[in-house]
DOGUDREN-571865 format. One record per residue (C-alpha): residue in three letters; x, y, z. Coordinates in steps of 0.5 Angstrom, whole numbers, plus 500, padded with zeros to 3 digits. Layout:
<recs>
ALAXYZ...
</recs>
This chain:
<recs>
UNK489502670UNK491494668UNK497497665UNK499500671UNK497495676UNK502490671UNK507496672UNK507495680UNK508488680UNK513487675UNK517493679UNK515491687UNK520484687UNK526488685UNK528491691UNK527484694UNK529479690UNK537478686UNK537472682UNK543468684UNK543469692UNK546476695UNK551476701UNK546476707UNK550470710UNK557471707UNK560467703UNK562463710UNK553462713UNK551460706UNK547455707UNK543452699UNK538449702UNK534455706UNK536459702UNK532455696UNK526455701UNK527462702UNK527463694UNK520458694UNK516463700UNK518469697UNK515467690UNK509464692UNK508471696UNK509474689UNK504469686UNK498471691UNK500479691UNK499478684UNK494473684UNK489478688UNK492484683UNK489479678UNK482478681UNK481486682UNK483488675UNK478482672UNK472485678UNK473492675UNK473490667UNK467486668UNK463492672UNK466497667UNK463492661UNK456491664UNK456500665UNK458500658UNK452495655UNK448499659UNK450506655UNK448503648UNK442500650UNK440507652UNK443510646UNK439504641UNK432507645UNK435514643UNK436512636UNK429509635UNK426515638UNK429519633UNK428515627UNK421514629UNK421522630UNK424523622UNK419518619UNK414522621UNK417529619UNK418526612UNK412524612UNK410531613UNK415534608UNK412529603UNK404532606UNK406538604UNK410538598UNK404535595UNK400541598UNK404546595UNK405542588UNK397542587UNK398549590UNK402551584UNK398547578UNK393551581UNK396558580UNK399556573UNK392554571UNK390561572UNK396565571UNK398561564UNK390564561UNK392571565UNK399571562UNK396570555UNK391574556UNK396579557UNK400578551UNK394579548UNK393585550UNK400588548UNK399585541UNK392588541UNK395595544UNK400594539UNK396592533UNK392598534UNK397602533UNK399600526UNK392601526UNK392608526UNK399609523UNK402612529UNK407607532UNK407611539UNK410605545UNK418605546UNK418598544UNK418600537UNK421607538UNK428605543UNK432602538UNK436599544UNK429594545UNK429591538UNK430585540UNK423586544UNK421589538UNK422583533UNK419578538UNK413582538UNK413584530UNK414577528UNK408575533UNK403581530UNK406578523UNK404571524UNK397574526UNK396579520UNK397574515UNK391570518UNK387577517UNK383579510UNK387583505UNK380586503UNK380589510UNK386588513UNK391590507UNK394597510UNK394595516UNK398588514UNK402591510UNK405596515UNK406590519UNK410587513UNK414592512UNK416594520UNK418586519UNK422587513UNK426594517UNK427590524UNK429583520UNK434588516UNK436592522UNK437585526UNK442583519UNK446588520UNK447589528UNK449582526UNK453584520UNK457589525UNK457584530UNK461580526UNK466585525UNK468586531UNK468580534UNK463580538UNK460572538UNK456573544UNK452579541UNK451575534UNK449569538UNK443573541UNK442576534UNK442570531UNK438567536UNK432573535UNK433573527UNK431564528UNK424565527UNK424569522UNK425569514UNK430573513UNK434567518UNK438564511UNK440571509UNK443572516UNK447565515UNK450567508UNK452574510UNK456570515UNK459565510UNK460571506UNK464575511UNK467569513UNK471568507UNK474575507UNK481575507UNK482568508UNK484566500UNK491570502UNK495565500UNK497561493UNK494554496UNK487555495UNK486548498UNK490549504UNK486556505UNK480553505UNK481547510UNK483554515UNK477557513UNK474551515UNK476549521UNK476555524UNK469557522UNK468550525UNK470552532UNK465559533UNK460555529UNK457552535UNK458559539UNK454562535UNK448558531UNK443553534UNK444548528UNK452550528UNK452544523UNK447546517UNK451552518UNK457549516UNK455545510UNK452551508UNK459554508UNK462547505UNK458547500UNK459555499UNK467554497UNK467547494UNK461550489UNK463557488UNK471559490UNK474551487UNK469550482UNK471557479UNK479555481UNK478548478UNK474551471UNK481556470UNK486551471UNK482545466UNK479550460UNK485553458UNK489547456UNK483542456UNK483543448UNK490544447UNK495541451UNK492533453UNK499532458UNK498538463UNK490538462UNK491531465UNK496533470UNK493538472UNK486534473UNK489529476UNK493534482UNK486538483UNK482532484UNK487529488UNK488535493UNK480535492UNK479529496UNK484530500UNK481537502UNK474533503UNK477527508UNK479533513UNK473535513UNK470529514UNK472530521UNK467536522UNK460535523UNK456535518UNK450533519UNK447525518UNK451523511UNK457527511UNK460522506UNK454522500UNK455530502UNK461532500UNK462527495UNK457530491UNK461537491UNK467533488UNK462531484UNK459537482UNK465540480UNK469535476UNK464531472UNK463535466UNK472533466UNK470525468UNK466523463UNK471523457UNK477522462UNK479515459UNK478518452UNK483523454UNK487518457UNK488513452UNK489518446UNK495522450UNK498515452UNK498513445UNK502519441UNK506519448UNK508512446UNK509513439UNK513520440UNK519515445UNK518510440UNK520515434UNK524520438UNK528513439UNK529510432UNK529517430UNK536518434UNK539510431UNK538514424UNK533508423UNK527507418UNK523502422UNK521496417UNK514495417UNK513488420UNK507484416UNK502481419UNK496476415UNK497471410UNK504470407UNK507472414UNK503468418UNK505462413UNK513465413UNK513465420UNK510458421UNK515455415UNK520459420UNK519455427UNK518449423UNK524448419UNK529454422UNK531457416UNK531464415UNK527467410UNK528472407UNK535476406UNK539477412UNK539484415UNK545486417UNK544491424UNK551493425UNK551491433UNK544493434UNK539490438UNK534496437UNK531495444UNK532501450UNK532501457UNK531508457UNK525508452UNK522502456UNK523506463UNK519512460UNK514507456UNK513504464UNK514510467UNK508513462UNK504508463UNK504508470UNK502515472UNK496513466UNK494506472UNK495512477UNK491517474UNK485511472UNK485510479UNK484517482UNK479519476UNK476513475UNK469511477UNK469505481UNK464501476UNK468503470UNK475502474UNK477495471UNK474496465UNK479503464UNK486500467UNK485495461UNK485500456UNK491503459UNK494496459UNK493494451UNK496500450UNK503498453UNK502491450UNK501495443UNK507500444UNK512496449UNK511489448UNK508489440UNK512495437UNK519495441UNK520488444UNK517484439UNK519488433UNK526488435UNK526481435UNK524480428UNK529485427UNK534481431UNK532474428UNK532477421UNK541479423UNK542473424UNK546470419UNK546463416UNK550458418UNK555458413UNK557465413UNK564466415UNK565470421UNK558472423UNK557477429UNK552474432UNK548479437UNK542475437UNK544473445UNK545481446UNK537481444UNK536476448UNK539479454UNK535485453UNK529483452UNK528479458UNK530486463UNK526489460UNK520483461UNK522483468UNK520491468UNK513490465UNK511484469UNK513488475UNK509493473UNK503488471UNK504486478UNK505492482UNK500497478UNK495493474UNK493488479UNK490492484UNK485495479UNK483488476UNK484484482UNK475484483UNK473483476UNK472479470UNK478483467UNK483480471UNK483473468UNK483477461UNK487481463UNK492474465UNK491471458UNK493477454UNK499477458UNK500469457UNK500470449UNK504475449UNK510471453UNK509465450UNK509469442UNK516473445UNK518465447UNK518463440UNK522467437UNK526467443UNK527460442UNK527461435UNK533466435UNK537462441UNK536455436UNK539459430UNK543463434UNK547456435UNK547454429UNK552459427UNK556457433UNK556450430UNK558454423UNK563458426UNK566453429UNK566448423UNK570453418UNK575453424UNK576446424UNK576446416UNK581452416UNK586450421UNK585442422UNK590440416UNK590432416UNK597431417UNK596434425UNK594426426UNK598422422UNK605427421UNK610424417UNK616425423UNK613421428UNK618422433UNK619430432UNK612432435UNK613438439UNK606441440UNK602438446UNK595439442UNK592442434UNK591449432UNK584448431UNK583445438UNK585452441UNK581457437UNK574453437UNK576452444UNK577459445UNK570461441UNK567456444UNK569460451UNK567466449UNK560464447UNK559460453UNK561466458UNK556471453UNK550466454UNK551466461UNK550474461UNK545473456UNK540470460UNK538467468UNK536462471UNK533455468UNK534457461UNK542458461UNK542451463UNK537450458UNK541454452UNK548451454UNK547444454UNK544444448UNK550447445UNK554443449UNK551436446UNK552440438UNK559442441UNK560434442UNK557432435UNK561436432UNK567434434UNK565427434UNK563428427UNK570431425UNK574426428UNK571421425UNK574425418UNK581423419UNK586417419UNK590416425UNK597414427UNK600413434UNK602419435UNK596423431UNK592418436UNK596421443UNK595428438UNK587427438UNK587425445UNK590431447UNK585435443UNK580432446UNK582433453UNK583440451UNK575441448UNK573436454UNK576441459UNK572447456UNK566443457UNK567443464UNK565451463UNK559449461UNK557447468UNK553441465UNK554435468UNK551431461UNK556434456UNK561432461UNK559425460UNK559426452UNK567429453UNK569424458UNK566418453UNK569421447UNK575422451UNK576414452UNK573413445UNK579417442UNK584412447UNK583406442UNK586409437UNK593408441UNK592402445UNK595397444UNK591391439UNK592387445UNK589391450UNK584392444UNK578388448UNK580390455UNK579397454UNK572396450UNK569393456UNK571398460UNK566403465UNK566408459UNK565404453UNK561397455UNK555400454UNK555404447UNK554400440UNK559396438UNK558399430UNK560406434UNK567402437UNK569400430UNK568406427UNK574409432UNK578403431UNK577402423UNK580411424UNK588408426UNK593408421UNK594400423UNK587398422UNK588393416UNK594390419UNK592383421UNK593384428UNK589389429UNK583386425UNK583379428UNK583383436UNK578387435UNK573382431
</recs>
């Protein structure tokens, strides 16, 4: 009704009103003024009409308000009403409930006393027939009621065994055996059951044959027929995880305790068809063969186990965990007892067979290495005084160490640290990975590596010979692959196993002294290996160093820009720098380099030391010097450089001019040596007795 009477006075004024005047007049009569005033009267016309709208509408809204508080009240009087009414009919319902549940009680405390007594009854009824020997109701004769029938037989069996045999013993012997052909019928409506199929018919049976003795037998005939057909393939361990988890699934749709039931069944496979697998497997290499016995041992626990971490996803009742370890345990433990034993004797002849099939094809009768007194005092003779003892062996190029035999040794060992962890009980495990790991010490470490470098050290020949081939650093280089290869192998395999037990920090220093022995006789081999260069280097320089290269007899025809004998020991000491660099890594190349590089500077300086020099032999030997200096640049030792650099400008005395003799001693590079090692260079020139020069240089 508002809406509409808004409609009306919004619409009324536009037939009357035009908003910028209209032509009542014409343009000619209009008059602003009057037509203003017009303009005023009809709008306060409007506003009254409006008003007066207005005031009836707000009337009416009132009134319709006041109608509408009236219906609620009327209706919160009627809900009142209604909910006093409901109270008092729950209040009744309640009454009556509790009448009808008093009711009730009453009715089973008499009707529980009549049921009983008429079960009695029935039992009575049915007792008495087996009393007299004649079984006559068709509960016992209508072999489609033998579910009846068992509940009553169990009953009557319960009952006779109460009797006294003395008056009761035909009666409870009838009893017995009607028990004994309804518990066989049961098993085999069960059995049958099973066969076509039928889960909700064996679910009965099962449900009827729980009460009675023959309820185990009734699991096992399932178990059984279970198993029939399901090891059809060539992996008995995969059909077995099948057959489990498929039982696993009906399991519950059948028995009232479907987890005792497939513990049985578990129990069943582990303990009959894997044991039986197991002992065929094992037996028949267990005293022939130690490599497939072990594998093979190694391969069935594992898929063992793995077997059991499936199963651990069923339930199996309270423990699972003790359950299905024990099986494992049951099955292998007459093979884990000696396990280690096994282990330790295979991986011994194995290592000893590589190491001979090794030696064997370098035609290479291994020298017995001795150990004890005289030895013991030969070797500390050796790192004290780094002379050879003994006669020098001649190795051909040999160096008796091969990556091949140190792979299959590691290789070897590493299935051994696999198998350990695998067979092993956790309390013995770090006592068994350190047995493995002396037997690697013992083959790779003391008979391979260690042996060849005392053969290695035994080739080395002195350091007078002529021409020796030095293949020491080959040896060297070699020895330190392979020693990388067992220390990862220590790391990635030992470590694990011993991490938590004592056997860790013996383990740690056993492996300390065999390092510190192979860097003995590294550094013994490495020193004596340099000497010979040192030798080497000697009989070039005495072969091709003639005195007459720096004190020549035409001094001004010398075409050559540096000696003979710089060039070849320059190019030897090339090649010994470049195979030391391939020879070994990290720290120790600086180390061996720079060692050689300051006998490289005694050598040279000591041979210089052995010539007269005139002024042309002196810019030959300043040459020559440059020559060795630019070699030693290889070394990449920024300390032999400086010892090149300082004889470099020692050999610049013997071609300054005795005037400039002072002036170049205290120069940059020669200030600070002993005036005795000046003089020394100074007193090789040809000239030195000559006036001049010795009053200069005092």
């Amino acid at each position: 009704m508002a809406a509409h009477a808004a409609t009306e006075v919004i619409s009324e004024p536009t037939d009357k009103y035009c908003m910028g005047g209209g032509s009542r007049g014409g343009p000619e009569g209009f008059d602003p003024k009057k037509e203003f005033i017009n303009h005023i009267q009809e709008l306060q016309l409007m506003d009254e009409r409006i008003q007066r709208k207005v005031e009836k509408l707000e009337q009416q809204c009132q009134k319709e308000a006041k109608e509408f508080a009236k219906k609620v009240q009327e209706l919160q009087k009627s809900n009142q009403v209604a909910f006093q009414h409901f109270q008092e009919l729950d209040e009744h319902i309640s009454y009556v409930a509790t009448k009808v549940c008093h009711l009730g009680d009453q009715l089973e405390g008499v009707n529980t006393p009549r049921q009983r007594a008429v079960e009695a009854q029935k039992l009575m009824k049915y007792f008495n027939e087996f009393l007299d020997g004649e079984l006559k109701s068709e509960v016992f004769t209508n072999s489609e009621k033998i579910k009846e029938a068992a509940d009553i037989i169990q009953k009557l069996h319960l009952i006779a065994q109460e009797l006294p045999f003395d008056r009761f013993s035909e009666v409870k012997s009838k009893i017995a055996s009607k028990y004994h052909d309804l518990e066989c019928q049961l098993i085999q409506e069960f059995t049958s059951a099973q066969r076509r199929g039928e889960i909700s018919r064996m679910r009965e049976v099962a449900a009827v044959l729980l009460h009675f003795k023959g309820y185990s037998h009734c699991v096992d005939v399932y178990i059984k027929q279970c198993q029939e057909g399901a090891y059809l393939r060539n992996d008995i361990f995969e059909d077995a995880a099948i057959l489990c988890l498929r039982v696993n699934k009906q399991v519950g749709d059948i028995f009232s305790n479907p987890e005792t039931v497939l513990a049985k069944l578990i129990q069943n496979v582990f303990e009959i068809k894997l044991q039986s697998f197991v002992k065929d497997q094992l037996e028949e290499c267990r005293k022939s063969d130690a490599e497939p016995y072990l594998k093979n041992l190694y391969d069935l626990y594992t898929r063992t186990t793995s077997l059991s971490s499936k199963l651990m996803e069923f339930n199996l009742g309270t423990d699972k965990q003790t359950f299905l370890s024990k099986l494992i345990k049951s099955i292998f433990i007459s093979y884990l007892e000696n396990y280690i034993e096994v282990e330790t004797g295979y991986l011994k002849s194995r290592s000893a067979m590589i190491l001979q099939r090794y030696y064997d094809s370098k035609n290479h009768q291994k020298r017995s290495i001795g150990t004890g007194g005289i030895q013991d005092l030969k070797e500390r003779i050796r790192q004290r005084t780094n002379l050879p003892l003994g006669p020098s062996i001649d190795t051909h190029g040999e160096t008796f160490l091969s990556q091949e035999v140190v792979v299959n040794l590691l290789q070897e060992t590493k299935q051994a640290f696999e198998r350990c962890h695998r067979l092993s009980d956790p309390s013995d495990l770090p006592r068994n990975a350190f047995r493995i790991f002396t037997i690697l010490v013992e083959f790779l470490c003391i008979e391979h590596i260690d042996y060849a470098l005392e053969t290695g050290l035994a080739g080395i020949p002195s350091s007078d010979s002529r021409n020796a081939n030095l293949y020491f650093l080959d040896v060297v280089q070699q020895a330190n692959t392979i020693f990388h290869l067992f220390d990862k192998q220590f790391n990635d395999h030992l470590m694990p196993l011993i991490s938590s037990s004592p056997k860790l920090s013996e383990c740690l220093q056993k492996k300390k002294e065999i390092i510190e022995q192979m860097e003995m006789k590294l550094d013994t081999g490495i020193d004596r290996t340099l000497n010979c260069m040192i030798g080497q280097m000697k009989h070039i320089l005495a072969a091709e160093q003639k005195k007459t290269d720096f004190k020549p007899e035409d001094e001004n025809n010398v075409l050559i820009q540096y000696t003979n004998a710089c060039v070849k020991v320059c190019a030897y000491v090339r090649k010994q720098v470049e195979k030391i660099k391939n020879s070994m890594d990290g720290k120790n190349v600086d180390t061996v380099l720079m060692e050689l590089g300051v006998r490289f500077h005694r050598l040279i300086y000591e041979h210089l030391q052995q010539y007269s020099y005139s002024c042309m032999g002196g810019m030959l030997a300043i040459c020559d010097v440059a020559e060795y200096r630019k070699c030693a640049k290889d070394f990449k030792i920024p300390m032999v450089l400086h010892l090149f650099d300082t004889l470099h400008a020692l050999c610049n005395l013997l071609v300054v001019a005795p005037d400039n003799l002072k002036q170049v001693c205290s120069g940059e590079q020669l200030a600070n040596l002993d005036k005795n090692i000046l003089h020394s260079f100074v007193q090789l020139r040809a000239d030195y007795r000559s006036a001049r020069l010795a009053r200069h240089f005092s």
